[in-house]
C-alpha positions in Angstrom: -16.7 169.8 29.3 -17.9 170.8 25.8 -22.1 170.4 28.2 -20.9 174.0 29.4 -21.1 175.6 26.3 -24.2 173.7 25.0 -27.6 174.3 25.3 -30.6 171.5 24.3 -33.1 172.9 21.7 -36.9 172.3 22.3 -36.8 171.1 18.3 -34.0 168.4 17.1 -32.9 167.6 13.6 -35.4 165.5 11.4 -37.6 165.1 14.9 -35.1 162.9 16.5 -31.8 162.6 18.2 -29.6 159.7 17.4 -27.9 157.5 19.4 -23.9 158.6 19.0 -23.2 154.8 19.3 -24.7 154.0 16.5 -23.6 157.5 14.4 -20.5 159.9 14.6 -22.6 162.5 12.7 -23.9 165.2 14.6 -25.6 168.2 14.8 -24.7 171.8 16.2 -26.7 175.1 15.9 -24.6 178.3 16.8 -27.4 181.4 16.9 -25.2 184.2 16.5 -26.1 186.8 14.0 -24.3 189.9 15.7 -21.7 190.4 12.8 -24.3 190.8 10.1 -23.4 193.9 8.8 -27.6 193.7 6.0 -30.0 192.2 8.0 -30.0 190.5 11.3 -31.9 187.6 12.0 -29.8 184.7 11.2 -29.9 183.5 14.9 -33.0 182.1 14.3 -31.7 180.5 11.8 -31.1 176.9 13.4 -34.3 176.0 15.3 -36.0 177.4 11.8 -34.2 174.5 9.7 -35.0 172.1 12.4 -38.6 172.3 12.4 -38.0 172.7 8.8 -36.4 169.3 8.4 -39.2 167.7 10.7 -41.1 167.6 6.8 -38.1 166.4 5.0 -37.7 163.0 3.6 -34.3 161.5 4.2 -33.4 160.0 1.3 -30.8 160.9 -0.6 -31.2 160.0 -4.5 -27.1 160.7 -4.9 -25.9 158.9 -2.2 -28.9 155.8 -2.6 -28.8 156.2 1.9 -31.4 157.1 3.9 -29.9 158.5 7.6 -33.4 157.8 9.3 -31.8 154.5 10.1 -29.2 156.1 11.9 -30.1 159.8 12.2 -27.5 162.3 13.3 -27.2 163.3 17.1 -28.3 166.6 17.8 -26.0 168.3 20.7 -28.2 171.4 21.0 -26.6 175.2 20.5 -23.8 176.4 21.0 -23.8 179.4 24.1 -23.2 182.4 22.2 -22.7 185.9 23.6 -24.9 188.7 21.2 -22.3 191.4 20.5 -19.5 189.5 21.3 -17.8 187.5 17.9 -14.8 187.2 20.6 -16.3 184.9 23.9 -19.2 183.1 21.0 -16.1 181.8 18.8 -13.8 180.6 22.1 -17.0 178.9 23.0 -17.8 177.6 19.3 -14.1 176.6 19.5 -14.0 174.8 22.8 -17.0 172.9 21.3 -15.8 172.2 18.1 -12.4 171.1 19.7 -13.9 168.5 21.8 -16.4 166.6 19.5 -13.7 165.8 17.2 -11.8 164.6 19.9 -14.8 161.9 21.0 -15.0 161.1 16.8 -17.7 163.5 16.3 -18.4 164.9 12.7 -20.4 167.9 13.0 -22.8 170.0 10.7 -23.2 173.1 12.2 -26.7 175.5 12.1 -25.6 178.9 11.4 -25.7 181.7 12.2 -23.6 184.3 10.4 -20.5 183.4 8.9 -18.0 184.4 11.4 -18.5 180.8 12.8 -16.9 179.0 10.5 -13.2 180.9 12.3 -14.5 179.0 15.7 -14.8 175.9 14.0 -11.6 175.8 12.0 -9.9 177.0 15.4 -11.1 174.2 17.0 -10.5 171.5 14.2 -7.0 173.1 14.3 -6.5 172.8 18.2 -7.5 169.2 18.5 -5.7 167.8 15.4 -2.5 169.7 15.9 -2.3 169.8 11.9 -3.8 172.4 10.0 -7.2 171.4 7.6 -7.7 172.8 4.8 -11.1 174.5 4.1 -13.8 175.4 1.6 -15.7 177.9 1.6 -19.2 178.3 -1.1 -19.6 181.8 -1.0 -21.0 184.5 -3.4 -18.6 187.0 -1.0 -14.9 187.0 -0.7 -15.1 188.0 2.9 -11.6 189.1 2.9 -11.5 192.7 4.1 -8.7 193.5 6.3 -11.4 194.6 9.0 -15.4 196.3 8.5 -16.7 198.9 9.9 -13.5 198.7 12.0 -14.3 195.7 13.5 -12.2 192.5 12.3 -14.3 189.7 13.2 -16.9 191.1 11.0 -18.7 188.0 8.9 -16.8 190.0 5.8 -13.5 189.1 6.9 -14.2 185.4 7.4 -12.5 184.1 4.6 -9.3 186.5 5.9 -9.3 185.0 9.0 -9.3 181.5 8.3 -6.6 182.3 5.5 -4.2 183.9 8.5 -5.0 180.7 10.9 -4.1 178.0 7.9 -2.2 180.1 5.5 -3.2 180.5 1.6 -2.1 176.9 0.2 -5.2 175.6 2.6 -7.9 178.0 1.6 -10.6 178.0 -1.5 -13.5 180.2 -1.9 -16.3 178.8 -4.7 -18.9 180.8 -6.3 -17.4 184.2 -5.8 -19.8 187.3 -7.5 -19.3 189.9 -4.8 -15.8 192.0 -4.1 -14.5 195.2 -3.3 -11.3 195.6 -5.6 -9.5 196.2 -2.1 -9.9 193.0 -0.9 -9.5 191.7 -4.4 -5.8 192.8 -4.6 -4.8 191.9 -1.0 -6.5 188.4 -2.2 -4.2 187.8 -5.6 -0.9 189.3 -3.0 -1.8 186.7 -0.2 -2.5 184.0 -3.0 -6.1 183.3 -1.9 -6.9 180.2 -4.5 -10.8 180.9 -5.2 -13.5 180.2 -8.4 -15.9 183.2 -9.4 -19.4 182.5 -10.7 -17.9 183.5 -14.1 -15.1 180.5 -13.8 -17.9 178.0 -12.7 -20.3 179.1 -15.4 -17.6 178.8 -18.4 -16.7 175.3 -17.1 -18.4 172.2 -16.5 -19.2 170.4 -13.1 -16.7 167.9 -13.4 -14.0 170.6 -14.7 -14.6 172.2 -11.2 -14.9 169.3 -9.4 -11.5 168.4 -10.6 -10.2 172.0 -9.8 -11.4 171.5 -6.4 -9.9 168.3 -5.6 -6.8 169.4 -7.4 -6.4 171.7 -4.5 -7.5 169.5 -1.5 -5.2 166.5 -2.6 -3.1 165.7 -0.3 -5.3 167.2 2.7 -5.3 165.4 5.9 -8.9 167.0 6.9 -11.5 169.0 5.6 -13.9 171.6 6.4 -16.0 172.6 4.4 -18.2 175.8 4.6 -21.5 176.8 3.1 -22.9 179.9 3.1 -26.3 179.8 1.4 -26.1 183.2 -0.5 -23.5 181.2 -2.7 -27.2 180.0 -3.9 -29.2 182.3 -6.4 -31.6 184.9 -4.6 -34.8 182.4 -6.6 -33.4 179.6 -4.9 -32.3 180.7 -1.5 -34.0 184.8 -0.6 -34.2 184.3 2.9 -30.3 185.2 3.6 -28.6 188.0 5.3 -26.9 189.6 2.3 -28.0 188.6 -1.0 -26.5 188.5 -4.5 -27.6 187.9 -8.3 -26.1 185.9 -10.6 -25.7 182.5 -8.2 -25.5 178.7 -8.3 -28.3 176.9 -8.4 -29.4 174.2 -5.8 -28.5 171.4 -8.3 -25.2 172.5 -8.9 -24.4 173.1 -5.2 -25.7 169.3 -3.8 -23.8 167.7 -6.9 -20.5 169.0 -6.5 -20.5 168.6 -3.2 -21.5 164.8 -3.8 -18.4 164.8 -5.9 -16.2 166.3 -3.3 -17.5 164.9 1.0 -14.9 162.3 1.5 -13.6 160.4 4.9 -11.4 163.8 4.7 -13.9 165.7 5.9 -14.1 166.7 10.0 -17.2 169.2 9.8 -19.2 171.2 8.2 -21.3 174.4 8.5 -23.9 175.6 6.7 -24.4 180.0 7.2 -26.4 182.9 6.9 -30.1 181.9 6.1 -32.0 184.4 8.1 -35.5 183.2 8.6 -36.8 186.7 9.0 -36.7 187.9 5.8 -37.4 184.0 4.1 -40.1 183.4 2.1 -42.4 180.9 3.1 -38.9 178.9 4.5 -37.7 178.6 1.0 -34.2 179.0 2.5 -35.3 177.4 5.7 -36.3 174.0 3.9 -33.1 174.1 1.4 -31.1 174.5 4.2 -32.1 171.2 5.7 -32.1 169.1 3.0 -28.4 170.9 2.3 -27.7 168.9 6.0 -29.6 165.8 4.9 -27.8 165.6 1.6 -24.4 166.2 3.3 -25.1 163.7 6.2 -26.0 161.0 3.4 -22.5 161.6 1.4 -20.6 161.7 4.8 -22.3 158.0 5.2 -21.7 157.2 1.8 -18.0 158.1 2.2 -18.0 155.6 4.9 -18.1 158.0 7.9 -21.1 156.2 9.7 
């Protein structure tokens, strides 16, 4: 079923497709940029970290696992519908639904951060319980609607809230946020850690914060949009911010936290059009190495 909303890429992760009998890790692009309310051109975004990870090494130095043994199975793109949130997140949904029904743990190629709704929908409709999810983000994406539309990539973080409720929800890295949003966020009892909290505190204090609040969590998505990065580290992205974590920061905590927990993953927003020289492209792909090599190392093979 899920073939009808996937379509093959001419490029595959790391050059290669793996064989899903020998790996449940997989690979998903979902070209969809048509909520980006800066700059559009985040639909390119997956074939650009492909051929970007064709370069790539795949060893990862925190995990001691190389996944060229067993590289992840690339499924293609997702069918999306430019101008439509609506028919590309029942599709991403469908899709998402389905390869965690056959065992599949997907990272998915974004694409603006609406996605990461589709995804959690689908995680949601195939377990029957609700995951909990993290979200890197230098945004709070938790306007009510934008621009009057409510499936904007600046409500994301809203949305996902309403489908799993507050107690399943954490936003890390926070630095950009209308006071609006702010106060519906402290009424709905959003959990979330600004830059300021993860600057004043050490990685394993917010490591410990984070796994404080995922105890007890039957699954786990985790979401990361790449402007949680600094602008030096990661330019290419839709909607920069100043002030971010750096690339060292993000691929150790999240060593600390990928666990057998974890169902999927996304990675958002890098927009290859305004990248320079695929800084953002290449960090991006070694962001899915590194996160394939700690799903391994959790002992998701």
């Amino acid at each position: 079923m899920k073939e009808l909303y996937l379509i093959k890429e001419p490029h595959t992760f790391l050059g290669v497709s793996g064989d899903p009998a020998k790996t449940r890790i997989s690979i998903v692009g979902v070209p969809f940029d048509s909520t980006n309310s800066f700059r559009p051109g985040s639909r390119f975004a997956p074939s650009r970290i492909r051929i970007a990870s064709q370069s790539l090494e795949t060893y990862s130095l925190r995990a001691g696992i190389s996944i060229d043994e067993n590289p992840p199975v690339d499924e293609g793109d997702v069918f999306t519908v430019h101008g439509s949130a609506e028919a590309t997140l029942r599709n991403l949904s469908s899709v998402a639904q389905e390869l965690l029904s056959e065992g599949r743990v997907p990272i998915y190629l974004g694409g603006d951060h609406i996605i990461t709704y589709g995804i959690v929908e689908g995680v949601l409709r195939s377990l029957g319980v609700k995951p909990c999810a993290l979200i890197f983000d230098a945004h709070l994406d938790f306007r009510r609607e934008y621009l009057g539309y409510r499936w904007s990539h600046a409500c994301v973080t809203r949305r996902v809230l309403e489908l799993l409720g507050p107690e399943k929800v954490m936003v890390i890295g926070v630095r950009a946020i209308d006071k609006e949003e702010l106060k519906d966020a402290k009424t709905l009892g959003l959990k979330y850690l600004t830059i300021l909290d993860i600057e004043r505190s050490t990685l394993r204090t917010v490591s410990s914060k984070v796994k404080e609040h995922i105890a007890g969590c039957d699954a786990l998505h985790i979401s990361i949009d790449m402007d949680v990065l600094d602008p030096a580290y990661a330019p290419g992205v839709s909607t920069p911010e100043p002030e971010g974590v750096n690339t060292e920061w993000l691929l150790n905590i999240l060593r600390n936290i990928v666990s057998e927990e974890v169902v999927s993953i996304d990675i958002t927003e890098v927009n290859p059009l305004v990248d320079v020289g695929d800084i953002t492209s290449f960090l991006a792909a070694r962001v899915a190495v590194e996160a394939a090599a700690y799903l391994k190392a959790s002992g998701i093979k």
